[in-house]
C-alpha positions in Angstrom: -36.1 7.1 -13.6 -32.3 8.2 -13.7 -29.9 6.9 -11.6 -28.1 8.5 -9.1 -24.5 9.1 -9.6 -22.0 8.0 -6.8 -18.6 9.7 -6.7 -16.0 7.4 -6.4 -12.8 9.4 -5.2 -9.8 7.4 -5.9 -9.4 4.0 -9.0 -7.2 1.7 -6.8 -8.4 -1.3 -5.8 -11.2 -0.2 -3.4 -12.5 2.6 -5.6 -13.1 -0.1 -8.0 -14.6 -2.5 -6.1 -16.6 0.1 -5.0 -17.8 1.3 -7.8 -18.7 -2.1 -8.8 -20.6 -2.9 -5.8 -22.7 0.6 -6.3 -23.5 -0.3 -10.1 -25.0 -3.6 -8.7 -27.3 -1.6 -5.8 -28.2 0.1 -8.8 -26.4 3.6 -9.0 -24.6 5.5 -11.4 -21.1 5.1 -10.4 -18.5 8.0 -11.4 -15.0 7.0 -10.6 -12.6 10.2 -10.3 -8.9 8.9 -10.4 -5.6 11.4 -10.4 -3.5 9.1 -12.3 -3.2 8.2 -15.8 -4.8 5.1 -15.1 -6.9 3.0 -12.8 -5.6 0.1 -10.6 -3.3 1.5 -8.0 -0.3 0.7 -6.5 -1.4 -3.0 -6.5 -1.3 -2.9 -10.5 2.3 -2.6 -9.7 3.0 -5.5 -8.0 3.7 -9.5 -9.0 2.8 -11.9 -6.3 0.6 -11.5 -3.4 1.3 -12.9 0.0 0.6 -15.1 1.2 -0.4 -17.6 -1.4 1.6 -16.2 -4.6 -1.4 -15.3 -6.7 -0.7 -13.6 -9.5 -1.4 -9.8 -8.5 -2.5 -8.9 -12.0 -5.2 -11.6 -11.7 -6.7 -9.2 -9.2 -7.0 -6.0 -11.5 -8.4 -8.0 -14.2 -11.2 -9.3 -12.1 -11.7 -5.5 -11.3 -11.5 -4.6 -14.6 -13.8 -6.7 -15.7 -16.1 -5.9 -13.1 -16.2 -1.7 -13.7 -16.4 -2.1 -17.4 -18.8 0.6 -18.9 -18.3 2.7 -15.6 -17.5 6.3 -16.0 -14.1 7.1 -15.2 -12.1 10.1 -15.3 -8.8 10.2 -14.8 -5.4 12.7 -14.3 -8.3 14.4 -12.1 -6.9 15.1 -8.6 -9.9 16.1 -6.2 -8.5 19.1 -4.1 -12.1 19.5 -2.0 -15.1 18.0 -0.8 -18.4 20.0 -0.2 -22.2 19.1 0.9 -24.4 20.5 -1.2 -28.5 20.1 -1.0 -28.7 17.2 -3.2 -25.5 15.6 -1.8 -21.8 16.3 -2.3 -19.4 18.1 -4.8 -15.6 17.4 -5.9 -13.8 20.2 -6.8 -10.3 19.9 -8.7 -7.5 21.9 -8.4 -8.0 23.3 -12.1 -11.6 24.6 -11.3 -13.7 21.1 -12.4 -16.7 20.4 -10.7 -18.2 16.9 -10.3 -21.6 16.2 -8.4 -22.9 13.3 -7.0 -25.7 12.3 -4.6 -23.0 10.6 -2.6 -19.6 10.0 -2.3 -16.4 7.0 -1.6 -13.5 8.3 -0.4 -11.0 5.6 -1.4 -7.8 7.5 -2.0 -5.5 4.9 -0.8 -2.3 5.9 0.7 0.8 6.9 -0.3 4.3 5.2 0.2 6.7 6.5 2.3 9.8 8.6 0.7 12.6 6.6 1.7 15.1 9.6 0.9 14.3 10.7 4.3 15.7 8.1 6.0 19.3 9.1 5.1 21.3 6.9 7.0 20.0 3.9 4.4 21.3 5.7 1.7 18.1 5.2 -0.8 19.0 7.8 -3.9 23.0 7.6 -3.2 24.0 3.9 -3.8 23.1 2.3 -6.2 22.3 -0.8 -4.9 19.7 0.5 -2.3 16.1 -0.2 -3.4 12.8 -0.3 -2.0 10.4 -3.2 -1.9 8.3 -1.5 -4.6 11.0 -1.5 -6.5 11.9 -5.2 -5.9 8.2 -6.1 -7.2 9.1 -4.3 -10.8 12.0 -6.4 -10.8 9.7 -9.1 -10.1 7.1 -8.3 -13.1 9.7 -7.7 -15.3 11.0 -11.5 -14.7 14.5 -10.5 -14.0 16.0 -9.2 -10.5 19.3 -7.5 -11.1 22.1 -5.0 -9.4 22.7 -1.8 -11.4 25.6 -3.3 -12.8 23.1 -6.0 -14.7 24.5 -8.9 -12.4 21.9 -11.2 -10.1 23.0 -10.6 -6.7 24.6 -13.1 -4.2 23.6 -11.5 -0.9 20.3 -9.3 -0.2 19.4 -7.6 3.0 15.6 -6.4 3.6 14.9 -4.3 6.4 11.8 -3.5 7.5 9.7 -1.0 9.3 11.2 2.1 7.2 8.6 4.6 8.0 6.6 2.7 9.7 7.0 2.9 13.7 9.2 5.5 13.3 9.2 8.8 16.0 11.9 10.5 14.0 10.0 10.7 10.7 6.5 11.3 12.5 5.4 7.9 11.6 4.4 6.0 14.0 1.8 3.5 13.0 2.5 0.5 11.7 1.9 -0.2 8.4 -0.1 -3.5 9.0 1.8 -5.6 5.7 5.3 -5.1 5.6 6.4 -8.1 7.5 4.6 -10.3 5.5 5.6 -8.7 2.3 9.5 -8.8 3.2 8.7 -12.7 3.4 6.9 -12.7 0.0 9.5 -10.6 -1.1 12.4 -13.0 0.4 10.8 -16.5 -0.8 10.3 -14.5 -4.3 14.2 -13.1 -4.3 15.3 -17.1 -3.8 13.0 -18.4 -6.6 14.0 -15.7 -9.0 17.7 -15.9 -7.8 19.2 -19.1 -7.7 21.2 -19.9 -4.9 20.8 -16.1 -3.6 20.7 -15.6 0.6 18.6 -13.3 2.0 18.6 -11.8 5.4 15.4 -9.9 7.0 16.4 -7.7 9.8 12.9 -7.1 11.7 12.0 -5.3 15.0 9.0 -7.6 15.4 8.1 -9.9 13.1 4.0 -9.3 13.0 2.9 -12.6 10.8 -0.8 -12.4 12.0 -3.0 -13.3 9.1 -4.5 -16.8 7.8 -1.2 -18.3 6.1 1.1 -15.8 7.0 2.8 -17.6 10.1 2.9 -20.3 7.5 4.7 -18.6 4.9 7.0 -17.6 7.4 8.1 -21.1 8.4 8.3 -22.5 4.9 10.3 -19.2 4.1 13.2 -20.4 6.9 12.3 -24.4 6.1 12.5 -24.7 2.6 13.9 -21.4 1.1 16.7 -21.1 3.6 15.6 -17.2 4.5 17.6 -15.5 7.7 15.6 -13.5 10.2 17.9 -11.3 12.4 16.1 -9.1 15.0 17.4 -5.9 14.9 18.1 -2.5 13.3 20.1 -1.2 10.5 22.0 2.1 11.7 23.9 3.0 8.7 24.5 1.5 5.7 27.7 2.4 3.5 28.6 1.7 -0.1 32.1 -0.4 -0.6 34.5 0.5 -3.5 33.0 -2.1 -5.4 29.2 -0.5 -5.1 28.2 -3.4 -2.6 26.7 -2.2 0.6 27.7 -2.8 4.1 25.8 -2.2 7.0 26.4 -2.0 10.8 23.4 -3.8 12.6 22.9 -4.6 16.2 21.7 -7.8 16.9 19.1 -6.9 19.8 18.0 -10.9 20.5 22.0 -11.4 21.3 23.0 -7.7 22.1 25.9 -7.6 20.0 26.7 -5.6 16.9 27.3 -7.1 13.9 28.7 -6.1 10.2 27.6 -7.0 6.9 28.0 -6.8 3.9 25.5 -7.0 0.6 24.8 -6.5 -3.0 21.2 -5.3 -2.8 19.2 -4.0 0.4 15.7 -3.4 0.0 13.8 -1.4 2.2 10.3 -2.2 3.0 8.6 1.5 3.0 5.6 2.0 4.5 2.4 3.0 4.0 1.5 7.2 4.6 -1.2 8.9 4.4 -1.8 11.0 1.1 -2.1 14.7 1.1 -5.5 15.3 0.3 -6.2 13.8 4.0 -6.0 16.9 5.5 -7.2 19.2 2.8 -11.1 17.5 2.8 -12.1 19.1 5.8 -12.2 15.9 7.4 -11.0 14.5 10.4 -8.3 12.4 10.6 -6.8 9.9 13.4 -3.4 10.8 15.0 -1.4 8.6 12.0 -3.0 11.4 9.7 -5.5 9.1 7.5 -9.0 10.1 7.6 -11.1 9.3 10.6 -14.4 6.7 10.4 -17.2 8.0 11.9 -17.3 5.3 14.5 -14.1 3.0 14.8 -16.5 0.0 15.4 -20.2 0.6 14.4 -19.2 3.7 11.5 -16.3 2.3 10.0 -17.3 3.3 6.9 -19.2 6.6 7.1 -17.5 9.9 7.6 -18.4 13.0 9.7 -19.2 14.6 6.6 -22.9 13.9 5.2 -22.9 12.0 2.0 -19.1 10.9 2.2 -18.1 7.3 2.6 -15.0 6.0 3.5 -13.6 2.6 1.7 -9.8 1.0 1.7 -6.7 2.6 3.2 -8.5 6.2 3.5 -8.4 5.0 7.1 -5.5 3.4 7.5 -3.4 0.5 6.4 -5.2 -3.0 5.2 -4.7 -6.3 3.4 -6.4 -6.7 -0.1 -9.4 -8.7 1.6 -9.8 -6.0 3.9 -9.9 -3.6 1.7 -11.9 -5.3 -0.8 -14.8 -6.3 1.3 -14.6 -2.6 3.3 -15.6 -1.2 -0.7 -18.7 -3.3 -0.7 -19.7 -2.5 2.5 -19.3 1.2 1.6 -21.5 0.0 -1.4 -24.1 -1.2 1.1 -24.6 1.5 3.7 -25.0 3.8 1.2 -28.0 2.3 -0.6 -29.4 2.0 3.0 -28.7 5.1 4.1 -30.2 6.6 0.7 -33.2 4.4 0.5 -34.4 5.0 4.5 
């Protein structure tokens, strides 16, 4: 007997665990990915947080573990639609892909840090953003533009993420432990460098995280400073200095830097409102239930897996794909 073919919509990390987790129910997987290439934006990164395993380490497991799967990608799914046996992807270019089922795993997308303007991000030079900072991290060398290491970074987080101006108002569930990462990986790579987080709250509420964070202060000598950024300028000499208030003390403060990095947030991607799905109020797709359907969708035959829904760690998002796995063998064996 033939198997059935799953479609897996999306070849970041929970489309591929997903996928993996179906070929073991004992499916025909089909893993439909717009890029050139499977793995996400966690194939971009170095270290993860909060233990500093090797992010790579990761997508090889994954790699390993969809080997022999059928993927397709540079195929961008522009509609969902029950059919009689199940569901169909359509693409934008008129491809049609069927499938008894269907995993939504299409991730998210990271926020555009252009549109905070007052940051500078796309003027000066030395205004990066944290996905940035982890190519500088893979690459094994952490520079300004100029080619020289710098002395003093700034990170600032929450930029677009609790944010009523930009229409983001969720929060993005990881940045406050990646600007740590990201700090005790800036004074590793950078000898002698000081680095200054300016937070609105620091949320460090995972197993390690509130560890990290101490050791961070303890042992790496990283500066937390609650408050805001309100404009950041760029000095003759292409350093940037920024105007802060300091909202613990209620002063204002001045600074300046060689680097700030801005730790962008996660957004939903586009094809969340052209499925003809619900989605929640932060625009990612709805589960069917928030506790009991977290996985299902209100369309029949779609599954939701990852940050469809929202933002998540790697375990969360990683066990979430195998639970899609699951429900769909029992819902298609009932």
């Amino acid at each position: 007997m033939a198997q059935e073919r799953i479609l897996v919509i999306g070849g970041g990390i929970a489309g591929m665990q997903a996928a993996a987790a179906l070929r073991e129910e004992g499916f025909a997987p089909l893993i439909l990915e717009r890029s050139p290439k499977t793995g996400g934006h966690v194939a971009g990164w170095d270290r993860l947080f909060p233990t500093q395993h090797p992010a790579g380490e990761v997508i090889d497991s994954l790699v390993a573990a969809t080997r022999g799967i059928e993927t397709v990608v540079g195929c961008e799914i522009s509609a969902l639609n029950p059919t009689e046996s199940g569901v169909a992807a359509l693409t934008a270019d008129g491809r049609r892909f069927e499938g008894r089922a269907a995993v939504v795993a299409t991730g998210f997308d990271l926020f555009d840090a252009r549109l905070k303007e007052e940051y500078g991000y796309g003027m000066y030079e030395n205004v990066i953003t944290s996905a940035e900072l982890e190519g500088m991290f893979r690459e094994g060398r952490v520079t300004m533009r100029s080619g020289e290491a710098p002395g003093r970074v700034a990170i600032l987080h929450c930029v677009g993420s609790r944010d009523e101006k930009v229409g983001q108002n969720h929060c993005s569930k990881v940045c406050c432990i990646t600007g740590i990462k990201q700090a005790v990986e800036l004074t590793e790579a950078v000898p002698g460098v000081q680095v200054t987080n300016f937070y609105m709250d620091l949320r460090a509420f995972g197993n390690g995280y509130e560890e990290l964070y101490r050791r961070s202060q303890v042992e790496h000598g990283v500066t937390y400073i609650r408050g805001r950024i309100s404009e950041a300028g760029e000095t003759q000499d292409k350093r940037i200095q920024l105007k802060v208030e300091d909202t613990l003390v209620g002063r204002p403060l001045r600074m300046t830097v060689d680097m700030l990095v801005l730790l962008v947030g996660m957004r939903a991607p586009g094809c969340c409102a052209g499925f003809g799905m619900p989605t929640q109020p932060n625009g990612f797709f709805a589960p069917r239930n928030p506790y009991t359907g977290t996985v299902r969708s209100s369309l029949p035959g779609v599954y939701l897996a990852g940050t469809a829904t929202g933002p998540k760690t790697i375990p969360e998002t990683l066990n979430e794909a195998i639970a899609a796995a699951r429900q769909i063998k029992l819902d298609l064996t009932r």
